[in-house]
C-alpha positions in Angstrom: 9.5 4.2 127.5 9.6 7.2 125.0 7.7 6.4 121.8 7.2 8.4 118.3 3.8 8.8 116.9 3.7 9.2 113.4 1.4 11.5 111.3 -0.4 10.3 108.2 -1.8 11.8 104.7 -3.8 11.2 102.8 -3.1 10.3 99.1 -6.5 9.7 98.2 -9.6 9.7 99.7 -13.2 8.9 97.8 -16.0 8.8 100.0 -17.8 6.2 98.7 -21.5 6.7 100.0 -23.7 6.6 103.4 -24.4 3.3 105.2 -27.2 2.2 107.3 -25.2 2.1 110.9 -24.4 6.5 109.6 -21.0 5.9 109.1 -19.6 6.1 105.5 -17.7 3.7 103.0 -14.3 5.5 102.4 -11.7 4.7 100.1 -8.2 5.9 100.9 -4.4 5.6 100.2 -2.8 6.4 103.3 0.5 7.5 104.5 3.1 7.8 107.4 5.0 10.6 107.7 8.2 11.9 109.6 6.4 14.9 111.4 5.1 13.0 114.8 4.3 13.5 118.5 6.3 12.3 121.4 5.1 10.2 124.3 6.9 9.0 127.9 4.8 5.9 129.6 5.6 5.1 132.6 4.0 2.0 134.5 2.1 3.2 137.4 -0.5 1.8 140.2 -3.9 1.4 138.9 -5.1 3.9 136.7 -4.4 6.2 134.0 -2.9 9.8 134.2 -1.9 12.6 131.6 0.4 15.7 130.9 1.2 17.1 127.7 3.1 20.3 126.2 0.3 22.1 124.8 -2.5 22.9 127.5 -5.5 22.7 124.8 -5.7 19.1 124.8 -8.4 17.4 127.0 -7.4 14.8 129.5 -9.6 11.8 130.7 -11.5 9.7 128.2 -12.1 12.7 126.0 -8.3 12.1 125.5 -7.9 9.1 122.5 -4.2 8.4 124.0 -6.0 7.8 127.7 -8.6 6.0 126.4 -6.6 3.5 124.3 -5.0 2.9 127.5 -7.8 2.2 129.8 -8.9 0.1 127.1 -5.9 -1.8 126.7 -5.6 -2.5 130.4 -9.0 -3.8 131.0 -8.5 -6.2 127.8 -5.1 -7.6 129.1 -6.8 -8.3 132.2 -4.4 -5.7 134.2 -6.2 -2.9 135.2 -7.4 -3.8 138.6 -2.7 -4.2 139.1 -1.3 -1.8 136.6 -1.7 1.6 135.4 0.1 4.3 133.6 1.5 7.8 133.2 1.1 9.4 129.8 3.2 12.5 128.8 2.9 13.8 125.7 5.1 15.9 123.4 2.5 17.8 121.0 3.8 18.4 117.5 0.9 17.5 114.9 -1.6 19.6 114.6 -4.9 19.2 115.9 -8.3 19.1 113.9 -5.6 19.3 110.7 -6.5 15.6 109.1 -2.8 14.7 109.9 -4.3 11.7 112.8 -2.2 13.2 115.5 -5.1 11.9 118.1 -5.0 8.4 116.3 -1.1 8.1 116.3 -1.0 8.7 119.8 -3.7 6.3 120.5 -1.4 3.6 118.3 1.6 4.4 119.9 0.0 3.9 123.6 -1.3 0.7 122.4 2.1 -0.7 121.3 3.9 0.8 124.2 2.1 -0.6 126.8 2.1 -4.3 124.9 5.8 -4.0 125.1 5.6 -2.6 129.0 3.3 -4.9 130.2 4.8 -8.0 128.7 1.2 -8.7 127.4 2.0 -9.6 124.0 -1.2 -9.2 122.1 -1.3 -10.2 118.8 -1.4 -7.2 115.8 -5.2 -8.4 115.6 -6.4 -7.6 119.1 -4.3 -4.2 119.1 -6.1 -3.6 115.6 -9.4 -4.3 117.2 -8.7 -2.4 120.3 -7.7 0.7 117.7 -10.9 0.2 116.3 -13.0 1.3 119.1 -10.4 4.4 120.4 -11.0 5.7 116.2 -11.1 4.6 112.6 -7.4 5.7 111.8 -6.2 4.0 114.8 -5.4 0.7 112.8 -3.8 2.1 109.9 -1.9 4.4 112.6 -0.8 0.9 114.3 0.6 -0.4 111.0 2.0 2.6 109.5 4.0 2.6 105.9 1.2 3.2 103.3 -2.0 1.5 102.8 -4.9 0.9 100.8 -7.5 1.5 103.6 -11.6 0.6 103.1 -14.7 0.5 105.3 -14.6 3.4 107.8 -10.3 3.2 107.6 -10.4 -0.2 109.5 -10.2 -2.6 106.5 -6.3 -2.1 105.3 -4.2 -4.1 102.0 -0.7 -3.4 100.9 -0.4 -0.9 98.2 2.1 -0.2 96.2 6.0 1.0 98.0 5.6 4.7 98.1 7.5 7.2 95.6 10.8 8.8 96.9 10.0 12.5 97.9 9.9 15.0 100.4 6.7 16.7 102.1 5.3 19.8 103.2 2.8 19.8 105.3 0.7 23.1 106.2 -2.6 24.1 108.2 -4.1 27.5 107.8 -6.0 28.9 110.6 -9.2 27.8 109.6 -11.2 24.2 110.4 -13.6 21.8 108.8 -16.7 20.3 110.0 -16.3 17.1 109.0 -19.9 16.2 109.7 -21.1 19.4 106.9 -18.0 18.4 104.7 -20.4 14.4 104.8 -23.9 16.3 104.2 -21.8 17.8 101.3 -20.5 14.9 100.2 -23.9 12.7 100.6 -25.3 16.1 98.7 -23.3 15.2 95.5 -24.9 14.2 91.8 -21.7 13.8 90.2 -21.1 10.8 91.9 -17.5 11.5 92.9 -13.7 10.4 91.7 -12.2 7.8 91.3 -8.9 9.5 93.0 -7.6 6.4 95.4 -7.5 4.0 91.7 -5.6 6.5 90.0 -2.7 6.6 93.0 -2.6 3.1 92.7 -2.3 3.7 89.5 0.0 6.3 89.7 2.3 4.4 92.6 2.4 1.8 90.1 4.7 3.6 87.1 7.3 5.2 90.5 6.4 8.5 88.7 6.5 11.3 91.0 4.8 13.8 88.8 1.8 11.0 87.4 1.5 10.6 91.5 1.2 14.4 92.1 -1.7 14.7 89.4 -3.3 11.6 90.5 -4.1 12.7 94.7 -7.0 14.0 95.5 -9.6 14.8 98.7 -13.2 14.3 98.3 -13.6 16.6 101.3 -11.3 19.1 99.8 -13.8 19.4 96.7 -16.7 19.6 98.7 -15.3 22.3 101.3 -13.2 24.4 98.9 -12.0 26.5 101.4 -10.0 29.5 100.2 -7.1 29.1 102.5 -6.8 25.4 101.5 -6.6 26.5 97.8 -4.4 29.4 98.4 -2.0 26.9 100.1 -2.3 24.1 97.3 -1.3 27.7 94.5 1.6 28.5 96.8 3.1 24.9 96.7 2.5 23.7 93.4 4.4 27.4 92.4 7.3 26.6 94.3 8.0 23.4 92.8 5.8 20.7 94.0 4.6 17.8 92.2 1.0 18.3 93.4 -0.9 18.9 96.3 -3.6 18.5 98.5 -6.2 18.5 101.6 -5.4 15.5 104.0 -8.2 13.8 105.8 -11.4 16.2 106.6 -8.7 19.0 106.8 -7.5 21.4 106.7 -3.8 20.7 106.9 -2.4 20.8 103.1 0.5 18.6 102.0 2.9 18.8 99.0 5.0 16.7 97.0 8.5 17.5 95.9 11.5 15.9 94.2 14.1 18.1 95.6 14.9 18.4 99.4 16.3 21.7 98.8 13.5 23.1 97.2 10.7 21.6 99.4 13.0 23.1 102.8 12.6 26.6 100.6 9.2 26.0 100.5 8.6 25.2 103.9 10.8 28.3 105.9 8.6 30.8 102.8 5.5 29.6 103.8 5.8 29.2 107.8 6.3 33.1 107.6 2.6 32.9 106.8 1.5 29.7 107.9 3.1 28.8 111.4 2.1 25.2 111.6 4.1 24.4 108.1 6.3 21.5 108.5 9.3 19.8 106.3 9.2 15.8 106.2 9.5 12.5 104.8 7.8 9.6 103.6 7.9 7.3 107.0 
């Protein structure tokens, strides 16, 4: 079975404050995009095996896409009979806030429900996700989402604005555990930036959308090549941009196809991992 996993932004994301189990309240409009990974599964004797195009990523239970499957076995009860061959197709960026590890995760989970014939219910693979990652849910329903808690708590929000994306990641990471001592750091208090997409969603405005988005971690980083990236968008047409995620991948949004494909071939001169894409 070959599968697509999907990438997601982030339209918004407001870190809400530090919780007593460490984790953080997060408030976030997410959304699937186009740009996605590739996996083959194949049903197998017991147990779980891996191969993918780019030789940096880790195999074994390091792996999200091999642990949602080992996971999803032993829950259906069909470990001890079943297993399964992963081979995966690497195009999202790694470490880039795009959820490439969490797609893949999602897409092994509805794979093998299909394969099997096990036919969990959305709320067992949604609970499954849950323990594999916190984007893992939103990654199983896809579309766009209001998502709360740690990412696990998803409502409908508003149909997405026609546009087109670039996406881009500068050589550079983020430490998402410094970007939360940041964050926790903060006496402003923070934005309000997932209301005013809502908001902004609301009126089908591409330009009110493109002023509304906006990155908590992105204002607590500010890391040079992040704003360089944002500068070099918004000048060549787009609507507004941003940090997705913890970083440090940078989308933006256009009203033209033509001008956001410009866009894209200028900056992957500069930027290699700069990709053209769609609303999903």
């Amino acid at each position: 079975m070959k599968l697509q996993a999907h990438a997601k932004i982030n339209l918004s994301l407001d870190i809400l404050g530090r919780r007593e189990d460490g984790y953080h309240d997060l408030s976030m409009v997410m959304l699937s995009v186009s740009l996605c990974d590739e996996l083959t599964l194949t049903l197998t004797p017991p147990g779980v095996s891996f191969s993918c195009s780019d030789p940096s990523v880790p195999d074994g239970e390091s792996n999200t896409a091999c642990r949602a499957a080992s996971l999803f076995l032993r829950h259906a009860g069909l470990a001890e009979r079943t297993g399964v061959q992963i081979t995966l197709e690497k195009r999202i960026p790694s470490q880039a806030g795009l959820g490439g590890g969490s797609a893949d995760a999602a897409a092994v989970l509805h794979g093998l429900n299909e394969l099997t014939g096990a036919a969990l219910p959305m709320e067992e693979l949604l609970a499954l996700g849950l323990r594999v990652g916190a984007d893992v849910p939103f990654c199983l329903e896809g579309g766009i989402c209001l998502a709360k808690g740690v990412g696990e708590i998803l409502s409908p929000a508003p149909p997405m604005i026609p546009c087109f994306l670039v996406i881009s990641k500068p050589p550079v990471g983020v430490s998402t555990a410094d970007a939360f001592r940041r964050a926790d750091a903060r006496t402003d208090g923070g934005h309000d930036y997932t209301g005013a997409v809502l908001r902004a969603l609301e009126t089908g405005d591409l330009v009110s959308l493109g002023t509304a988005i906006g990155n908590d971690f992105e204002d607590v980083t500010r890391l040079p090549e992040v704003e360089r990236i944002k500068s070099l968008l918004i000048g060549a047409g787009a609507a507004g941009a941003c940090m997705t995620g913890s970083g440090s991948a940078v989308f933006g949004l256009f009203a033209d196809e033509g001008t956001a494909r410009c866009c894209a071939d200028r900056l992957k001169q500069e930027y290699p991992q700069t990709f053209f894409c769609i609303p999903e």
